[in-house]
C-alpha positions as CSV (number, residue, x, y, z in Angstrom):
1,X,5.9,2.1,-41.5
2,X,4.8,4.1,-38.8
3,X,1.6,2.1,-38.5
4,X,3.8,-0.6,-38.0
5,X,5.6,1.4,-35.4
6,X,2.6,2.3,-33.2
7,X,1.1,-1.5,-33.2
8,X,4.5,-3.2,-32.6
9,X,5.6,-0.3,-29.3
10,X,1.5,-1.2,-28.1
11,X,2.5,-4.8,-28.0
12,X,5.6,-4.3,-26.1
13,X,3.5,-1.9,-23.7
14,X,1.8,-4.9,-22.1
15,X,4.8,-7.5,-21.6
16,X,4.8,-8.0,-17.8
17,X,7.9,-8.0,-15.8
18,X,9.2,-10.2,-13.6
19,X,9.9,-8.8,-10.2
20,X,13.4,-7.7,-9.8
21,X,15.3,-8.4,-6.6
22,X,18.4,-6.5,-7.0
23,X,17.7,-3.7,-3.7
24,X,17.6,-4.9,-0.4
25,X,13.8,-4.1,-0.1
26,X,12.9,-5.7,-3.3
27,X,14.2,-8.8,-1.9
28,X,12.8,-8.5,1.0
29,X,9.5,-8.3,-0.6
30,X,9.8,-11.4,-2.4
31,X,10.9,-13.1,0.4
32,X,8.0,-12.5,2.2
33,X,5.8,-13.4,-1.3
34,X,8.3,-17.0,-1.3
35,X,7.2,-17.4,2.6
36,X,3.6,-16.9,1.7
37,X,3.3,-19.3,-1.3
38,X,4.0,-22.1,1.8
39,X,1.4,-20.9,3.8
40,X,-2.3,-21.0,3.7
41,X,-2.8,-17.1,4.9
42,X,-4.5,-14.5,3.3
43,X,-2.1,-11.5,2.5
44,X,-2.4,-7.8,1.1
45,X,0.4,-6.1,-0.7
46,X,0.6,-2.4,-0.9
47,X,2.8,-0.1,-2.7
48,X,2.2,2.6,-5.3
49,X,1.2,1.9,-9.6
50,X,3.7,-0.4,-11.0
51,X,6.1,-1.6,-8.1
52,X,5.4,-5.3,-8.8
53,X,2.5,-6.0,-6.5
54,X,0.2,-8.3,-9.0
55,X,3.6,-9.9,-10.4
56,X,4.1,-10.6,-6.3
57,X,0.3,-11.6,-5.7
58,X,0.8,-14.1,-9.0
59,X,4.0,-15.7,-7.8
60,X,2.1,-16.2,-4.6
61,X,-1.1,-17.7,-5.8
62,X,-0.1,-18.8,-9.9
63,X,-3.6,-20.5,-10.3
64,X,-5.9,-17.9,-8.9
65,X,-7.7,-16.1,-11.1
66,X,-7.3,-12.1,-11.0
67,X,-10.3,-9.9,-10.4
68,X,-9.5,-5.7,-10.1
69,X,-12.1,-5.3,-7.3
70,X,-13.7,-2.5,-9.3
71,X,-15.6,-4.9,-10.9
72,X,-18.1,-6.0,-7.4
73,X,-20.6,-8.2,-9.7
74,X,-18.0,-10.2,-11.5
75,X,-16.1,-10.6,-8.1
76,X,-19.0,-11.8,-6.1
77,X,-19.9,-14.3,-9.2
78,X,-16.2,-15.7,-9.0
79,X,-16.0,-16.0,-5.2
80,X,-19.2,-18.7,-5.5
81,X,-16.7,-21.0,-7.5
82,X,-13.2,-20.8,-6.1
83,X,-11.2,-21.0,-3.2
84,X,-8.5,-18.8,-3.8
85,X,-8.3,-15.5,-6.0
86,X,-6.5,-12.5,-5.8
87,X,-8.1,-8.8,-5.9
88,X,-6.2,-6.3,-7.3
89,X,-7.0,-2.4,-6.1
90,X,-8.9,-3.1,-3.2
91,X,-9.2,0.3,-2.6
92,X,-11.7,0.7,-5.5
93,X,-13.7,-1.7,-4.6
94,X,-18.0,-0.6,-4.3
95,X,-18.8,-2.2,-1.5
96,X,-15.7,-3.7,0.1
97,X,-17.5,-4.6,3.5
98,X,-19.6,-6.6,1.1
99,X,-16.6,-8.3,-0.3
100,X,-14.4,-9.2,2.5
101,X,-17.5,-10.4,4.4
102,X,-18.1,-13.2,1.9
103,X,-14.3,-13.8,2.1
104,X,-14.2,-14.2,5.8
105,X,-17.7,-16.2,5.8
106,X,-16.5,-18.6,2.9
107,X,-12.7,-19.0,3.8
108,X,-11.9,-18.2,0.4
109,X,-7.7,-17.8,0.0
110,X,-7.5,-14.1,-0.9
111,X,-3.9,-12.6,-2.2
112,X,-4.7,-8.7,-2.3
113,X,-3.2,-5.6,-3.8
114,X,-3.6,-1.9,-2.9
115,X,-2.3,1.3,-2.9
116,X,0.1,2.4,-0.1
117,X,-2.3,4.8,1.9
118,X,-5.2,2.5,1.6
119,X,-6.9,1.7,4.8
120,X,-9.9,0.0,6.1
121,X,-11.5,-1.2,9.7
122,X,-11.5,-5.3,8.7
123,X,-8.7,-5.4,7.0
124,X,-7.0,-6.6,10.2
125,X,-9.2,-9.5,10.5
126,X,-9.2,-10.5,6.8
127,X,-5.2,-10.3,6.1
128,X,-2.9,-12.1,8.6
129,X,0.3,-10.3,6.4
130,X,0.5,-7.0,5.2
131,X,3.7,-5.4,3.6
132,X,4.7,-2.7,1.1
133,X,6.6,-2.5,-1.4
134,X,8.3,0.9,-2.2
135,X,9.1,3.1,-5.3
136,X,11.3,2.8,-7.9
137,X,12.7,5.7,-6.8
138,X,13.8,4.2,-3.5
139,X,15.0,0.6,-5.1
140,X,18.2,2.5,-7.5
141,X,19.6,-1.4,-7.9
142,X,17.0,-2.2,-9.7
143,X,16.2,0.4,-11.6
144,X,19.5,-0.6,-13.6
145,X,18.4,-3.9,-14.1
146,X,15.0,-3.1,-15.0
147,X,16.6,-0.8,-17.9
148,X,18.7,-3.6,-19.0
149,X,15.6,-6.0,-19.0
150,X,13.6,-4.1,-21.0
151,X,16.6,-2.8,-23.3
152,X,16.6,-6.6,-24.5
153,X,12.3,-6.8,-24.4
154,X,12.8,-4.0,-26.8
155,X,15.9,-5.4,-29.1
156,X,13.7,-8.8,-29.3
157,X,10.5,-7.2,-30.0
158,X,11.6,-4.6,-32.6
159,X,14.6,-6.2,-34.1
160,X,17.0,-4.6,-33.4
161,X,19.6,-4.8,-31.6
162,X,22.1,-1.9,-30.6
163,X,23.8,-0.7,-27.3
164,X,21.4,1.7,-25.4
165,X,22.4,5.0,-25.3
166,X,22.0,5.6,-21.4
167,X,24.2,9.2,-21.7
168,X,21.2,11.5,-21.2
169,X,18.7,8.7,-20.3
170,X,16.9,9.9,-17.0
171,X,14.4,7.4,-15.9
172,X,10.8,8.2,-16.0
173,X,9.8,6.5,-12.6
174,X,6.4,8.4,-12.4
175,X,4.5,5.0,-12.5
176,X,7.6,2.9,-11.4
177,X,8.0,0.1,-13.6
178,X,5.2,0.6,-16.0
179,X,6.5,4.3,-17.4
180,X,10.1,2.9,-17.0
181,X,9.0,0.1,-19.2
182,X,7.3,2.3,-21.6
183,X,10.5,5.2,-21.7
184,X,13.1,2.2,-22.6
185,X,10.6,1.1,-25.2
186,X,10.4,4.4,-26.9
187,X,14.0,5.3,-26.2
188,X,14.7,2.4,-28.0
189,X,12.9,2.8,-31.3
190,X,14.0,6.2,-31.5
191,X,17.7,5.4,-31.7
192,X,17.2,4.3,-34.9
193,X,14.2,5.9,-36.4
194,X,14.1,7.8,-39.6
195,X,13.0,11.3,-40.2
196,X,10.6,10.1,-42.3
197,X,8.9,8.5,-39.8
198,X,9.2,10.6,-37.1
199,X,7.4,13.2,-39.0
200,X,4.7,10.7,-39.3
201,X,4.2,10.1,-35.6
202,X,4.0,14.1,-34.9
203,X,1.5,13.9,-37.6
204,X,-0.6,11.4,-36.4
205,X,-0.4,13.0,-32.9
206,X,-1.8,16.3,-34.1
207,X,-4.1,15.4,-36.6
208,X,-7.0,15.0,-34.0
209,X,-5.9,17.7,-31.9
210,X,-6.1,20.6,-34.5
211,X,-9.4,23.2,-34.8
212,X,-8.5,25.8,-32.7
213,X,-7.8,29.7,-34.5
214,X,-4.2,29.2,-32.9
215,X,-2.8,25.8,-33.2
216,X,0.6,27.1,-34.9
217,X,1.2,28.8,-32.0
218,X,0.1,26.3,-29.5
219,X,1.7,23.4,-30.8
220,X,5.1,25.9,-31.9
221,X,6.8,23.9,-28.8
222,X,6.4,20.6,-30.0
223,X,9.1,21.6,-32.8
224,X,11.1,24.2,-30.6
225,X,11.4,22.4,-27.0
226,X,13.4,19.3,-28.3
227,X,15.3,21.5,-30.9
228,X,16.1,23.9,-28.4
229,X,16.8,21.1,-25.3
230,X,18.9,18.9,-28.2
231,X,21.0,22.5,-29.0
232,X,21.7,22.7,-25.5
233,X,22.8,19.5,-24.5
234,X,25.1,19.3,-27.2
235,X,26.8,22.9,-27.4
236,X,27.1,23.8,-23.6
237,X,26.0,27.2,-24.6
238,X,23.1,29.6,-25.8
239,X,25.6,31.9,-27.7
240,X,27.0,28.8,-29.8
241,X,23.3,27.3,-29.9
242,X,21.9,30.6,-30.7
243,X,24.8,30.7,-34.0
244,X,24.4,27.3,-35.4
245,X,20.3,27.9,-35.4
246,X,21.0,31.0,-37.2
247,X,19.0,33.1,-34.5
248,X,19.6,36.6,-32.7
249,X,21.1,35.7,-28.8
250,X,18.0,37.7,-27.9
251,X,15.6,35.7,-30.0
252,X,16.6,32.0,-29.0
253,X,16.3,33.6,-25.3
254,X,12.9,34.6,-25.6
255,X,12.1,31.4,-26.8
256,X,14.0,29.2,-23.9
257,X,11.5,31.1,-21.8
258,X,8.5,30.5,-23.5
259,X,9.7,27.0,-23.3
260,X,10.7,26.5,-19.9
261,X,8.1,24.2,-19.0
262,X,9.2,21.8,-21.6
263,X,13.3,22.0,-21.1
């Protein structure tokens, strides 16, 4: 079962999203992408991991064939046989003078994606558009739709199909859509998973990382940070938390400290 588990959540992992357009900037982003797909210009789109900038660049150019500019040789190859592509991460490109020099000498259609900060002397002369689009963290309307997409990705994809608990959900926006995506996934599952199985996927995460003459210790707060954090949340208090675990007041604050990092 918890095979099953760990192949069905790695499926799930790669659905893309369609880009939301609930915040005014997200909108506005995909207004400019609409503009573009009526125009014969070459555009980059910036913005940091997993804000929608290849679902963007695909909505702009649906027949272009994607290339991550990493990989030059492959690039070049392609750029002999097509007249429109789009480039994603730019900014790890080889030999980008290279690249955008056979764009510009072969007026190939180029839709290109990059991170925020990226910056180089042609670029100007290459891409009549530019625009960004920004964080999660600084669209919050869609965020709440993004949850609720992905809420029925997961129900679809696992089977089941109960209200998400969004009480003490805070949303992991460290890589924007992609970990939000991956949070609501897990979050999910877990609702309904059975101790049985949850033991199995602790087991499976520690059975490679064990050899050390103190694993007990250093993997003690895999078993006491949750316990601990769940105790917490639920009582309000260390001195009722510290009675239903059976532990000393002293004890269970020792160990909130040597947890810290992980509460």
């Amino acid at each position: 079962m918890m095979m099953k588990i760990v192949v069905v959540l790695a499926m799930a992992l790669v659905v893309d999203a369609s880009f939301i357009t609930a915040s005014a900037s997200s909108a506005e982003a995909f207004k400019t992408a609409t503009l573009l797909k009526t125009l014969s210009v070459n555009s980059l789109i910036t913005g940091e991991v997993g804000v929608g900038k290849k679902s963007l660049a695909q909505y702009i150019l649906p027949d272009a064939v994607l290339i991550d500019a990493s990989n030059l040789d492959e690039l070049l190859t392609t750029l002999k046989s097509v007249n429109q592509v789009i480039i994603a991460n730019l900014e790890n490109s080889p030999n980008i003078n290279k690249v955008l020099d056979f764009l510009s000498e072969n007026n190939i259609r180029v839709i290109a994606t990059a991170k925020s900060s990226y910056y180089h002397e042609q670029i100007d002369k290459i891409f009549s558009i530019k625009f960004d689009i920004p964080p999660l963290s600084k669209r919050e309307e869609d965020i709440e739709e993004l949850i609720q997409k992905f809420t029925k990705e997961a129900s679809h994809m696992f089977s089941i199909n109960y209200d998400f608990n969004l009480e003490s959900f805070t949303p992991d926006l460290s890589q924007n859509v992609n970990s939000l995506r991956r949070q609501v996934m897990i979050s999910y599952l877990l609702q309904d998973i059975k101790e049985s199985e949850l033991i199995g996927i602790i087991e499976a995460y520690l059975v490679d990382k064990l050899g050390s003459n103190n694993d007990y210790k250093s993997f003690l707060h895999i078993y006491e940070a949750p316990l601990i954090k769940a105790g917490l949340h639920r009582f309000k208090s260390q001195l009722q938390l510290s009675d239903k675990l059976g532990l000393n007041r002293n004890t269970l604050r020792k160990k909130i400290v040597d947890n810290k990092q992980y509460l």
